[in-house]
VOPAGU-2260 file (C-alpha; in pm, 1 decimal, decimal comma):
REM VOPAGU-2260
SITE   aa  ch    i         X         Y         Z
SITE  UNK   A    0       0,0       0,0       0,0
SITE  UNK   A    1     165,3     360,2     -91,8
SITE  UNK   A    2     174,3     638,8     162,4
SITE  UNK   A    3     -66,9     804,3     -31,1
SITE  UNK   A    4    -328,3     552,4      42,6
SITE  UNK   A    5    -239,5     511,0     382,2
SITE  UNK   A    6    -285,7     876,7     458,7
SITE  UNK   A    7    -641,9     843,4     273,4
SITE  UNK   A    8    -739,2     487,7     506,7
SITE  UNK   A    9    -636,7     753,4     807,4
SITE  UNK   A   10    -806,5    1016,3     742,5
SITE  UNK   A   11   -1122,4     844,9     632,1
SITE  UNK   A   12   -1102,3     663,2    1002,6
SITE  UNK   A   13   -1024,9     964,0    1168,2
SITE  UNK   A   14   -1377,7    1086,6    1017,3
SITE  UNK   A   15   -1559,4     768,2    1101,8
SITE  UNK   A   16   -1438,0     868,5    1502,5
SITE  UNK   A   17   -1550,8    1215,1    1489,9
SITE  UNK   A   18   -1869,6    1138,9    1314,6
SITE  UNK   A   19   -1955,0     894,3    1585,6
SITE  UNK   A   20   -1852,1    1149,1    1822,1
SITE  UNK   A   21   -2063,4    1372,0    1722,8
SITE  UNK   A   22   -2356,3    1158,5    1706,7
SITE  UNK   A   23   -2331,2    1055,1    2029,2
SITE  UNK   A   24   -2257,1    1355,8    2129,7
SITE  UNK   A   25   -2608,6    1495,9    1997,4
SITE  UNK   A   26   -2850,0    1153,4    2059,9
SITE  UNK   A   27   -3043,2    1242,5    2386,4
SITE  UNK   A   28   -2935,5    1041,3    2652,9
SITE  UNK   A   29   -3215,7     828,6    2772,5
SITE  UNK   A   30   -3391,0     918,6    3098,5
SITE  UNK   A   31   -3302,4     689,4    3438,9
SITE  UNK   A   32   -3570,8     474,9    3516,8
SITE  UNK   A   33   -3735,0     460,5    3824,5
SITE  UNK   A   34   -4004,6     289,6    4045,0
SITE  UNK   A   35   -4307,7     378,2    4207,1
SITE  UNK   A   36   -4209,0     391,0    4509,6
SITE  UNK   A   37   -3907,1     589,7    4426,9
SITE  UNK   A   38   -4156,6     820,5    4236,6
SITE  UNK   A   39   -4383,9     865,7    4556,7
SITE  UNK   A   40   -4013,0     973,5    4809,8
SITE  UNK   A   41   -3938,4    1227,8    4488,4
SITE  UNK   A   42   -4341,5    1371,9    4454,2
SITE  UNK   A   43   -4356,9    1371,8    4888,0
SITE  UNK   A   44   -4056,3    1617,9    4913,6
SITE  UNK   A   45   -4134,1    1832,2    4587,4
SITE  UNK   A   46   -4499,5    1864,0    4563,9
SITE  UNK   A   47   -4580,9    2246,4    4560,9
SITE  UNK   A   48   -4924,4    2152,0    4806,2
SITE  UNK   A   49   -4748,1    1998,6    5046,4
SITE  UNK   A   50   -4418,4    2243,6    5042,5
SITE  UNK   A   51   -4697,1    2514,4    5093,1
SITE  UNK   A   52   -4833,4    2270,0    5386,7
SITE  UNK   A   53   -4506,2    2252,8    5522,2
SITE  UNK   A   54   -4460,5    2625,6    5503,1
SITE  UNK   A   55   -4828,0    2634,4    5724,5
SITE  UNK   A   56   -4603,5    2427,6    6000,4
SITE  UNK   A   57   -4384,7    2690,2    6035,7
SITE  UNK   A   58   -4613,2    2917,0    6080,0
SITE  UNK   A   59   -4800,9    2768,8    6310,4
SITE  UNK   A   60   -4478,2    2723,6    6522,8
SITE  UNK   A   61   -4401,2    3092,2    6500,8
SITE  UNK   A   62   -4717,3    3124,0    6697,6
SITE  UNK   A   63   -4619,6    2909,2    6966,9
SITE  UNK   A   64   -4308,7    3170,4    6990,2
SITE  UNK   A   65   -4597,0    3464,4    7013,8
SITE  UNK   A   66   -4809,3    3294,5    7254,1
SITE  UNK   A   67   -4542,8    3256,5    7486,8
SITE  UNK   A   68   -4402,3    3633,3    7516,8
SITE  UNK   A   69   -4590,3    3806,2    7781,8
SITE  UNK   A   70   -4791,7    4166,1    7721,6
SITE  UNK   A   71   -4559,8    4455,3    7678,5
SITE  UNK   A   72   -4579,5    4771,8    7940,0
SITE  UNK   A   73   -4762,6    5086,7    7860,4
SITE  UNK   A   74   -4565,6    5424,2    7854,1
SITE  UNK   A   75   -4784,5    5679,2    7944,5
SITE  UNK   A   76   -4677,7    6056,5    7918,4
SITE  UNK   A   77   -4908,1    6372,9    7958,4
SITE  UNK   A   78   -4879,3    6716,8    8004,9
SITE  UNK   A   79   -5092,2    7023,7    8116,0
SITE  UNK   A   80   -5005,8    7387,4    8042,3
SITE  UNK   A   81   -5213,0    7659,1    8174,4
SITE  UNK   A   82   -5299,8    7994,3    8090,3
SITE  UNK   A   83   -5044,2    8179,0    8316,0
SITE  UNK   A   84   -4695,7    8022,1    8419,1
SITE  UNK   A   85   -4883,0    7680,5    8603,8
SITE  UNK   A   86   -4771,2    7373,1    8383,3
SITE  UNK   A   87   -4801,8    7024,4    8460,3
SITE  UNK   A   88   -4577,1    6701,4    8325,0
SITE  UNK   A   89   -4693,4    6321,3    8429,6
SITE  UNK   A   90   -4519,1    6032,0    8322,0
SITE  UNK   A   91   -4673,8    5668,7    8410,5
SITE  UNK   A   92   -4544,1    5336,5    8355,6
SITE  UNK   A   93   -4865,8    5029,2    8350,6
SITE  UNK   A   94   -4724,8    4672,0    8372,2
SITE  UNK   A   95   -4973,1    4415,9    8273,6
SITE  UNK   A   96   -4941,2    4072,4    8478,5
SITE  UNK   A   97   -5074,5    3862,8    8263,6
SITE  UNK   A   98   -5230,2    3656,9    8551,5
SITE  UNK   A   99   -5471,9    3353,9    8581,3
SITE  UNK   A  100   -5282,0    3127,5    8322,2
SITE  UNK   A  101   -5343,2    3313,0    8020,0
SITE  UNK   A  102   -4983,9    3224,7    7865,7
SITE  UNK   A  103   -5025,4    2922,1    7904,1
SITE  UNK   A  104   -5339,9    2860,5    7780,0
SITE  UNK   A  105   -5266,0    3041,4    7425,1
SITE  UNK   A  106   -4908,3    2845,6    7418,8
SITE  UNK   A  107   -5144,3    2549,8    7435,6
SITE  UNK   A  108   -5366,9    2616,2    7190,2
SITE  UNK   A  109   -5074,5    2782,3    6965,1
SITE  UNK   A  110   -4906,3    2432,7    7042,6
SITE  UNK   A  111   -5262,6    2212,9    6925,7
SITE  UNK   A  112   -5253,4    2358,6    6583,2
SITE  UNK   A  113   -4877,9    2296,4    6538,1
SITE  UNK   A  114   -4969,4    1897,6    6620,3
SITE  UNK   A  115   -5295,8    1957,2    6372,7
SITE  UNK   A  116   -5097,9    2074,4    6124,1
SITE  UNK   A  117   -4848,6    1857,4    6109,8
SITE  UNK   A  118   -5095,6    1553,5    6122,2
SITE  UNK   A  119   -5263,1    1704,2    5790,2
SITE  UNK   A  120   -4936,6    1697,6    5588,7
SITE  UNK   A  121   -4882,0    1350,1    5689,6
SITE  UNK   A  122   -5237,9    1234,7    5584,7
SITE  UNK   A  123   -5189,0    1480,2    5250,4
SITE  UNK   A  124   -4819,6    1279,2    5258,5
SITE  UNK   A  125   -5083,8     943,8    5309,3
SITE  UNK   A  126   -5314,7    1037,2    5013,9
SITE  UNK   A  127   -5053,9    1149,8    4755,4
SITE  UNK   A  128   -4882,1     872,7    4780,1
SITE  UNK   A  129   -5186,9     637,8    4721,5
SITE  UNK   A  130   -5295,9     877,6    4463,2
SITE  UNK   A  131   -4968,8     808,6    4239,7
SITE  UNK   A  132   -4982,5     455,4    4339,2
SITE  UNK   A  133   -5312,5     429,5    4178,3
SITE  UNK   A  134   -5194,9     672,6    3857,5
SITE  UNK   A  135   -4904,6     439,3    3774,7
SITE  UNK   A  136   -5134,0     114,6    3811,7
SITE  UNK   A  137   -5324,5     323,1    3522,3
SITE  UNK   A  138   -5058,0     390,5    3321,1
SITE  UNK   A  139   -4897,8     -10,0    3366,8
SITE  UNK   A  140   -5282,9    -103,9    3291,2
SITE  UNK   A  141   -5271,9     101,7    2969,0
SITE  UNK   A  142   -4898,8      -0,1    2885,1
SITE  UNK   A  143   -4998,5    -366,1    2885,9
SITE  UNK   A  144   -5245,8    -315,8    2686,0
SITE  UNK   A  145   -5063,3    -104,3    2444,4
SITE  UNK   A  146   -4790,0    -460,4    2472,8
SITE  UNK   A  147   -5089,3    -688,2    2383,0
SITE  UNK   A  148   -5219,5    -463,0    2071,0
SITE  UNK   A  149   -4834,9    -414,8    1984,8
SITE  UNK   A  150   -4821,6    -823,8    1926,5
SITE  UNK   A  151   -5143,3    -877,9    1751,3
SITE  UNK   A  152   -5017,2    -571,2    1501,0
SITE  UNK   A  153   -4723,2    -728,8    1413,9
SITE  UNK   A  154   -4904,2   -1059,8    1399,6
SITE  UNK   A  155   -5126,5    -925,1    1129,7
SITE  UNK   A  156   -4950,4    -720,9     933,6
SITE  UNK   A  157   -4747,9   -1019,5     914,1
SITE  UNK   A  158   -5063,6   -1231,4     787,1
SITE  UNK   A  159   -5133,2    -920,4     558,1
SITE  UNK   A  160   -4861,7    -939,8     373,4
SITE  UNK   A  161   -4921,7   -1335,1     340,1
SITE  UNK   A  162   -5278,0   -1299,3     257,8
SITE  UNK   A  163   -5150,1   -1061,6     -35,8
SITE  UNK   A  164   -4867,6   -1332,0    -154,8
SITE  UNK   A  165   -5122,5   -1586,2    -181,9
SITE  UNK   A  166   -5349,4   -1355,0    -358,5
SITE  UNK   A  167   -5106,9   -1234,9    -626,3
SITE  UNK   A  168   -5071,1   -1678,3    -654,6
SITE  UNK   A  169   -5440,4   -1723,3    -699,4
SITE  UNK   A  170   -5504,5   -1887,8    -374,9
SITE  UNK   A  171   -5709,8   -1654,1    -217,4
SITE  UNK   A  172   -5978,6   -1437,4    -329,6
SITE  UNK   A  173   -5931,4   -1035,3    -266,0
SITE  UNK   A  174   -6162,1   -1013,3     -33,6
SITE  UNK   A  175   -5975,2   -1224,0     203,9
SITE  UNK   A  176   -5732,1    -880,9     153,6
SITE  UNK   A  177   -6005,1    -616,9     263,7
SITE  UNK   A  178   -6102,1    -824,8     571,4
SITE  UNK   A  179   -5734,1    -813,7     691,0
SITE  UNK   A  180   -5697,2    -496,2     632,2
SITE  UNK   A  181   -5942,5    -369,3     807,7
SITE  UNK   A  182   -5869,4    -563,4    1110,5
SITE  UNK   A  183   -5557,0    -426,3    1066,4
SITE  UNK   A  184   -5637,8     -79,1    1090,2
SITE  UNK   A  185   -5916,6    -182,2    1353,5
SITE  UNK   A  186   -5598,3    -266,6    1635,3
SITE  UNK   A  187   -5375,1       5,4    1488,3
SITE  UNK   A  188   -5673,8     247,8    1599,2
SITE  UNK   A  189   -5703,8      83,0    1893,7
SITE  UNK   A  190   -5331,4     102,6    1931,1
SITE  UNK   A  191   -5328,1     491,4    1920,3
SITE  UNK   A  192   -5609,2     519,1    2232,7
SITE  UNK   A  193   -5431,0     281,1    2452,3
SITE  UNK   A  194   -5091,0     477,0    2338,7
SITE  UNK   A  195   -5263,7     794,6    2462,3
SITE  UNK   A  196   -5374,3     674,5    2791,6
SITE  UNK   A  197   -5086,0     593,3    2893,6
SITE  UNK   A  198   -4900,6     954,2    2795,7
SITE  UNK   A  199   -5200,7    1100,4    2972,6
SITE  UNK   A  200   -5150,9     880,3    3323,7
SITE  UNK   A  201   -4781,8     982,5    3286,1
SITE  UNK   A  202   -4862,0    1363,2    3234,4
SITE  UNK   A  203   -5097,7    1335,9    3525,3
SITE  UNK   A  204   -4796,1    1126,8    3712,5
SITE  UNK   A  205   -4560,0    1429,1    3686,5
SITE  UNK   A  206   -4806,7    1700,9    3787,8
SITE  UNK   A  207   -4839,0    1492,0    4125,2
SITE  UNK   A  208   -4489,1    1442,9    4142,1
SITE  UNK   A  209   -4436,7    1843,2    4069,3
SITE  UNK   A  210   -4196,7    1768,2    3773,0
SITE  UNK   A  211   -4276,1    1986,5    3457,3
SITE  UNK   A  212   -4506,1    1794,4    3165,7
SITE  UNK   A  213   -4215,8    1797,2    2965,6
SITE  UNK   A  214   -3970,0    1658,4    3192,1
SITE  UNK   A  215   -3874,0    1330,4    3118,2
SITE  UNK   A  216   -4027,4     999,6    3296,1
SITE  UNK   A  217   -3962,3     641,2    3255,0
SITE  UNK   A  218   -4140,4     402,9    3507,6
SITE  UNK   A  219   -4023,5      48,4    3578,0
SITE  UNK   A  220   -4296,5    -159,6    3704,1
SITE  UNK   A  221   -4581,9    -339,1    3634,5
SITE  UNK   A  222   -4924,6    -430,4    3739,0
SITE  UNK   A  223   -4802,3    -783,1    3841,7
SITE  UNK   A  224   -4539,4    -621,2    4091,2
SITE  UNK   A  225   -4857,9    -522,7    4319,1
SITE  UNK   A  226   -4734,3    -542,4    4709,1
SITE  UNK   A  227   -4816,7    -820,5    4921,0
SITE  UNK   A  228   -5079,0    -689,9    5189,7
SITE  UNK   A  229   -4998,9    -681,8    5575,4
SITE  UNK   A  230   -5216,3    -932,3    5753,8
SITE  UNK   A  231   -5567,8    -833,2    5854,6
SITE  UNK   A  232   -5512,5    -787,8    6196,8
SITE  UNK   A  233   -5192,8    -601,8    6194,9
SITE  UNK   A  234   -5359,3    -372,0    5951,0
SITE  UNK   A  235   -5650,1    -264,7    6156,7
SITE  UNK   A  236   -5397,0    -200,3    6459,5
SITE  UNK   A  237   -5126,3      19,0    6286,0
SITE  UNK   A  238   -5420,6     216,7    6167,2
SITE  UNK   A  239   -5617,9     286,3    6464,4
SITE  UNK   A  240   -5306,9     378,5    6600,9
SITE  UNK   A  241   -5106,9     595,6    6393,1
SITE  UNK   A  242   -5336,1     637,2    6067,8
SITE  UNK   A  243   -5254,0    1008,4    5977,4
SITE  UNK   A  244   -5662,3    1171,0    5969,3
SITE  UNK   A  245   -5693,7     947,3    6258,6
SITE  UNK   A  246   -5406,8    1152,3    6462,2
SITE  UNK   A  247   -5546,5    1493,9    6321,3
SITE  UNK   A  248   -5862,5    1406,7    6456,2
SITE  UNK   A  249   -5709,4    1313,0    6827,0
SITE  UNK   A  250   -5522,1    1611,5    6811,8
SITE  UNK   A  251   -5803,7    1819,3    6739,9
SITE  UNK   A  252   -5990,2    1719,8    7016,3
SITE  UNK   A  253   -5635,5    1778,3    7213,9
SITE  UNK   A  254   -5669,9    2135,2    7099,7
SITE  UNK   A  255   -6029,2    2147,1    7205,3
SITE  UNK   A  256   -5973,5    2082,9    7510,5
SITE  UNK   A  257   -5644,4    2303,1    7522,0
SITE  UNK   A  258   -5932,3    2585,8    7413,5
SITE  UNK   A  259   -6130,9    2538,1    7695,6
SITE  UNK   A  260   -5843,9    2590,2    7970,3
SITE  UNK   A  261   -5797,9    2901,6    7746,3
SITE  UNK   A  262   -6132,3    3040,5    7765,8
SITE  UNK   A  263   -6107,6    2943,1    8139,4
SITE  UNK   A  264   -5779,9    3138,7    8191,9
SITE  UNK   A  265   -5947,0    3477,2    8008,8
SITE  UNK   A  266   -6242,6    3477,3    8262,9
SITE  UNK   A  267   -5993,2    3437,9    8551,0
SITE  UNK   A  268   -5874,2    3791,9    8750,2
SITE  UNK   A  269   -5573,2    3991,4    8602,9
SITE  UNK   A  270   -5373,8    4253,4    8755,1
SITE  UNK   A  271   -5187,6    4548,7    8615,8
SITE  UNK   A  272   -4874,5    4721,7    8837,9
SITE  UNK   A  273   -4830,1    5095,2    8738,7
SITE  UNK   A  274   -4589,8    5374,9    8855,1
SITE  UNK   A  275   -4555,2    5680,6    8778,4
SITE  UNK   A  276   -4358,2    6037,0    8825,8
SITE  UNK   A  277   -4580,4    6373,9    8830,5
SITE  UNK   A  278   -4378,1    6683,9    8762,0
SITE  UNK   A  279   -4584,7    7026,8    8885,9
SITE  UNK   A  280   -4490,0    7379,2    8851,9
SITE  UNK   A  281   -4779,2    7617,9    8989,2
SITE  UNK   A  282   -4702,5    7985,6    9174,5
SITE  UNK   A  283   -4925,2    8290,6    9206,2
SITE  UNK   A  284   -4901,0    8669,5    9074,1
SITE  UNK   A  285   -4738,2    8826,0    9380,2
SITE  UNK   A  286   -4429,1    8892,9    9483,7
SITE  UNK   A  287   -4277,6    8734,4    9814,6
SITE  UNK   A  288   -3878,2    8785,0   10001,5
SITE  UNK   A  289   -3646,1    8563,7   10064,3
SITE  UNK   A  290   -3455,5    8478,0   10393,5
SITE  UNK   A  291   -3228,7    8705,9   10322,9
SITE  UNK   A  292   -3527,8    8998,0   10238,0
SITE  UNK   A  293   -3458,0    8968,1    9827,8
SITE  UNK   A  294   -3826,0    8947,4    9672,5
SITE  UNK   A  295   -3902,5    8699,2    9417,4
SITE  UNK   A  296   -4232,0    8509,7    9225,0
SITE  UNK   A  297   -4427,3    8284,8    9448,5
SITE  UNK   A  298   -4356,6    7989,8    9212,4
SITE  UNK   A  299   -4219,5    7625,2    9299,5
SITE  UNK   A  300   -4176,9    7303,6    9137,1
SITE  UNK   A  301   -4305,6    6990,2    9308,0
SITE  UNK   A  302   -4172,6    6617,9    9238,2
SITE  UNK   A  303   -4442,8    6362,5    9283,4
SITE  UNK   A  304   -4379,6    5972,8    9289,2
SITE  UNK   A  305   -4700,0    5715,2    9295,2
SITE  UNK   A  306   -4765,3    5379,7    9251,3
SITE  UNK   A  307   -5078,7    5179,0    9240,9
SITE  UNK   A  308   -5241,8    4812,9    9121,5
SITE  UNK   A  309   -5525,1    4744,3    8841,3
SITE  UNK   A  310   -5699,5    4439,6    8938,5
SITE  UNK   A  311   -5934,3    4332,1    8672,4
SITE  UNK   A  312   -6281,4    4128,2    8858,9
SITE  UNK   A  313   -6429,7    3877,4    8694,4
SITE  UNK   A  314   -6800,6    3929,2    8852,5
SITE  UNK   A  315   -7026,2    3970,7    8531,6
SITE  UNK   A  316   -6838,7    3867,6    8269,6
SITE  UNK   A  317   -6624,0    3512,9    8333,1
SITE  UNK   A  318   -6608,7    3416,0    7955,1
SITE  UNK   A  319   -6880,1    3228,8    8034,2
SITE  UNK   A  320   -6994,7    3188,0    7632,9
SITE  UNK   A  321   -6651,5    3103,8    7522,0
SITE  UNK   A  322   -6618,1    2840,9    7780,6
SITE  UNK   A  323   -6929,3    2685,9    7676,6
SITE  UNK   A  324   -6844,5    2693,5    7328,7
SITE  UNK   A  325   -6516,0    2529,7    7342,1
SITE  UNK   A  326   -6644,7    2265,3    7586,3
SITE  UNK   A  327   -6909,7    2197,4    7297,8
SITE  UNK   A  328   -6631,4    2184,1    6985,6
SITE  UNK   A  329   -6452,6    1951,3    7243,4
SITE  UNK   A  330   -6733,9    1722,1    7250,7
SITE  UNK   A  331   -6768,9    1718,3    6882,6
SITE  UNK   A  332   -6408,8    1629,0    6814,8
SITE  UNK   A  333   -6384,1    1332,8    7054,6
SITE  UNK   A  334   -6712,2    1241,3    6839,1
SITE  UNK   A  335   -6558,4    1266,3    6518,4
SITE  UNK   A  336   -6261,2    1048,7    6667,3
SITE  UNK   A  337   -6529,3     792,4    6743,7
SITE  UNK   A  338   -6702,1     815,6    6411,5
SITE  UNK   A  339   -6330,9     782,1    6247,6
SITE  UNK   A  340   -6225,0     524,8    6475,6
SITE  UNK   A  341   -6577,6     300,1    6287,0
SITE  UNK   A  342   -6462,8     461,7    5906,2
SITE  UNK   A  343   -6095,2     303,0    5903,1
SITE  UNK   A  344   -6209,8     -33,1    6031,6
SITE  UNK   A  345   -6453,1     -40,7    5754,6
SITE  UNK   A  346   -6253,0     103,7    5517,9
SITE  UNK   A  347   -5947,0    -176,6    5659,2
SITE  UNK   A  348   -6264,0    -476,1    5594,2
SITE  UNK   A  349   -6380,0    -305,3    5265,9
SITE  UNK   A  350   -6009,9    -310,8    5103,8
SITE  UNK   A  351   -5906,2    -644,6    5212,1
SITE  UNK   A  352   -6228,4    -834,7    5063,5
SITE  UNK   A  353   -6189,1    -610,5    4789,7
SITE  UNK   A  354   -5843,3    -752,4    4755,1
SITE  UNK   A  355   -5953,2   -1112,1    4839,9
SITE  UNK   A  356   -6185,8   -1120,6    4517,8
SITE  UNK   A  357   -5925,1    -925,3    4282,2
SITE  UNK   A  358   -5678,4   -1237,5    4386,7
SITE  UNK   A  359   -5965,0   -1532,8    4318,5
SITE  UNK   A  360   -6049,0   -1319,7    3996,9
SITE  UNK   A  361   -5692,0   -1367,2    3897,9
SITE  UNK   A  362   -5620,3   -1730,8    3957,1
SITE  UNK   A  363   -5935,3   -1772,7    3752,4
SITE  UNK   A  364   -5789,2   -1598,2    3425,0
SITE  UNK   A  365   -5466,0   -1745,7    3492,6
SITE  UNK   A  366   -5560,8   -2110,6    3583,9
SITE  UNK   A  367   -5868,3   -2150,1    3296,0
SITE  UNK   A  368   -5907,7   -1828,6    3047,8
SITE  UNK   A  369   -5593,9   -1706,1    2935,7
SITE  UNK   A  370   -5396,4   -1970,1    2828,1
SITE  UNK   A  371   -5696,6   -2168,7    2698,0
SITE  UNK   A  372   -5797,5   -1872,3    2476,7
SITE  UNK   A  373   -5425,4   -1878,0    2336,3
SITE  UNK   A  374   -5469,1   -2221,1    2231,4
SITE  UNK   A  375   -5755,8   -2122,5    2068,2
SITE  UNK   A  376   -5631,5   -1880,0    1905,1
SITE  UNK   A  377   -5356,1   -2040,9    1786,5
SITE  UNK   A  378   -5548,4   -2327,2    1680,9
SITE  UNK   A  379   -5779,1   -2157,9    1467,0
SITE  UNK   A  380   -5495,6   -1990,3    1292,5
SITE  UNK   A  381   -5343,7   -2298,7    1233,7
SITE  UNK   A  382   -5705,7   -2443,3    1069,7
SITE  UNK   A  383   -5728,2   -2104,2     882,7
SITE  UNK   A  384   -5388,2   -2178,4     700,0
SITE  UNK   A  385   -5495,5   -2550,1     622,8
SITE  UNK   A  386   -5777,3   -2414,3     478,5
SITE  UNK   A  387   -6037,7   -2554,9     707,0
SITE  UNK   A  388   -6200,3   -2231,0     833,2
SITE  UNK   A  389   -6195,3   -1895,9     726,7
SITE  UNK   A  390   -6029,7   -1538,2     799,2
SITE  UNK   A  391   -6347,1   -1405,1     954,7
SITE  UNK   A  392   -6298,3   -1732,7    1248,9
SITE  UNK   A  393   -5966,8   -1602,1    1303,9
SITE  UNK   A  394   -6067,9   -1227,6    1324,7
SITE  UNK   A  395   -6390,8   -1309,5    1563,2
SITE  UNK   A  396   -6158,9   -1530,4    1773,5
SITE  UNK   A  397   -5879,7   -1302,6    1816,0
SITE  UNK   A  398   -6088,7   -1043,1    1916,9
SITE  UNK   A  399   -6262,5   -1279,6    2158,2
SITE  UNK   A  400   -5855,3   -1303,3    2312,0
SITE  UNK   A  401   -5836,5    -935,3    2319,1
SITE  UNK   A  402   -6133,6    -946,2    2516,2
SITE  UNK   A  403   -6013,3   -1191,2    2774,1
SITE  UNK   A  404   -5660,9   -1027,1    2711,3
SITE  UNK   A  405   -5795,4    -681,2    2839,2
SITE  UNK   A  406   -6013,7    -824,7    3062,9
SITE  UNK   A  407   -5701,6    -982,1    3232,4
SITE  UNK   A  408   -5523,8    -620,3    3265,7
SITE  UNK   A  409   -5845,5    -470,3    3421,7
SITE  UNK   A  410   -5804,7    -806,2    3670,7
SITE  UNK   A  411   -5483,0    -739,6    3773,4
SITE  UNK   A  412   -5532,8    -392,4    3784,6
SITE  UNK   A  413   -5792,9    -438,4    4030,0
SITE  UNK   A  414   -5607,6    -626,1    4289,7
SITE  UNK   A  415   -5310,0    -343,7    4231,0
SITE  UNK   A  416   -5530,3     -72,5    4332,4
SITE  UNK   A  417   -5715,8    -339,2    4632,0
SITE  UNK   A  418   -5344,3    -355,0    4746,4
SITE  UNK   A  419   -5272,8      20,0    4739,5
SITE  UNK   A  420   -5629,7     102,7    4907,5
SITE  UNK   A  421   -5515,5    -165,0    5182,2
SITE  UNK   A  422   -5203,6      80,1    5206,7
SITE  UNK   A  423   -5391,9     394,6    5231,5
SITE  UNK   A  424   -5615,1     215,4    5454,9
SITE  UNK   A  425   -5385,6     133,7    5661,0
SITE  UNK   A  426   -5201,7     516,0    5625,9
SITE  UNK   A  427   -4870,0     372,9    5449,2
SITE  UNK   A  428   -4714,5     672,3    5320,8
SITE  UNK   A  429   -4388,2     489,1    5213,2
SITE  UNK   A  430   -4364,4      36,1    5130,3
């Protein structure tokens, strides 16, 4: 080989590397899957309601801070100025006591709604998570679908072009051509609504995640990677126990009654301590003498100190009303605790039968539908290329296995979501 050549072979591989380079360097780089549950951790810290929830917290606990500084003091300064040289200055100083266990009855209540709070972000924590639980069972419902139509596409367009071969032979009549087709088309339409269910359930997946709709998401999962429930029993205790709207409800009844020692406190006696300083310049017109027999004004200045208490007593008015009212919000909160208490053990009973008969609905398909109808199916195709039956057999029967096909994705679907309503049942935030 001459040199010539040799610099051509390196300069057309030195091309080749920068070529590739450059592609690679432009083809997007695929986005990092990730799972459901990694999905729910990601949506719980960046979801814009619950940030704003969180930001409530904080307020709330700012509160406490206010509730817990006492009343400032009162400066009060006067003056009086009279007509002739009289004036008067007074300067008074009121302390407020804050008696009666006032601060601690609004650090109490300030301290109620910090525990309510906080017990409504962890139920919104509680339903989010349940919420994209049961969005990404959608989208794997509409994704295996979307598999199944896939296979039956390429099936027929496969068959299509056959049927058209055996046409252009003589073996088949052209109708045999329009049928296909139009089965064809028939799952290709289908394809593009199943296609578009599951870019919808993704969109809708982000928004509750608080990523952007055009961000990029690729979920690995499926419906068949549902999670095996906790056992009846242990359900129904971790949720009476620490459910999240369970816990808001206790601790609104906590700051009911926190309420009532508040009212109670504001009806009690207070006390105020003042003192004050009470500067006074008064004379007369006439003249008077000294000691030593100079004359001067009859004026003088006079320096006056005083002190004195403010005691507030509760004799007509004792709060009587708000008392009364918080004792009755009280009463209803420890009633909606009870009422609760009922709702999550039926709602524990209602998801795990609901689970119980998604499972025997499954065995079912799996045991005696699903692999019978693929026989079927396959057998008829077989009898349809022997010539025994015809292309509308094969049609009506594969539709009969997207049927049972579909009707196996709703199946599984159903004890997906029966296992992620046993979850939220149950107040699972995280598996």
């Amino acid at each position: 080989m001459s040199a010539t050549a040799r610099s051509f072979g390196t300069l057309v591989a030195m091309m080749a590397v920068w070529t590739l380079g450059e592609a690679g360097a432009q083809s997007p780089v695929p986005p990092a899957e990730i799972t459901v549950e990694e999905l729910v951790i990601r949506a719980i810290a960046d979801n814009p309601d619950l940030r704003a929830a969180r930001a409530e917290i904080e307020a709330a606990i700012a509160r406490v801070q206010q509730a817990a500084l006492r009343p400032n003091p009162m400066l009060d300064v006067s003056g009086q100025k009279a007509l002739g040289p009289d004036n008067n200055l007074m300067v008074g100083v009121t302390w407020p006591l804050d008696r009666g266990g006032r601060k601690e009855g609004r650090v109490g209540v300030a301290e109620g709604e910090v525990e309510v709070k906080r017990a409504h972000v962890l139920d919104r924590e509680r339903r989010l998570a349940s919420e994209i639980r049961l969005k990404a069972g959608e989208y794997f419902a509409a994704r295996r679908n979307l598999a199944v139509t896939d296979d039956l596409l390429r099936i027929n367009h496969d068959a299509l072009r056959l049927i058209r071969e055996r046409i252009r032979q003589g073996a088949l009549p052209a109708l045999e051509e329009n049928l296909m087709l139009v089965e064809v088309n028939r799952l290709d339409a289908a394809r593009q609504v199943q296609a578009s269910r599951a870019d919808v359930a993704a969109l809708q997946l982000k928004l509750l995640a608080g990523m952007a709709p055009d961000a990029p998401l690729a979920l690995r999962g499926d419906l068949a990677a549902a999670a095996r429930p906790v056992d009846r029993s242990e359900a129904l205790r971790r949720a009476i126990e620490a459910r999240p709207d369970l816990r808001a409800a206790r601790a609104e009844g906590r700051a009911a009654r926190a309420r009532i020692a508040k009212e109670e406190a504001e009806g009690r006696w207070d006390a105020s301590v003042n003192v004050g300083y009470q500067r006074q310049e008064m004379g007369f017109g006439l003249m008077g003498t000294t000691e030593s027999g100079a004359s001067r004004p009859i004026q003088d200045v006079f320096h006056i100190f005083g002190a004195g208490v403010t005691i507030t007593l509760p004799v007509r008015n004792r709060n009587q009303g708000n008392v009364a009212a918080a004792r009755a919000e009280a009463r209803a909160a420890d009633r909606r605790v009870e009422f609760m208490e009922l709702m999550v053990r039926e709602e524990i009973e209602a998801a795990f039968a609901q689970h119980e008969a998604a499972m025997r609905s499954r065995s079912i398909y799996e045991r005696g539908v699903r692999d019978v109808a693929a026989r079927n199916l396959d057998v008829v195709r077989a009898s349809h290329a022997l010539g025994r039956l015809s292309l509308l057999d094969v049609i009506a029967e594969q539709r009969r296995y997207i049927d049972i096909e579909n009707g196996y994705t709703e199946t599984l679907r159903q004890v997906y979501d029966a296992a992620v309503e046993i979850d939220r049942a149950v107040g699972s935030t995280t598996r």
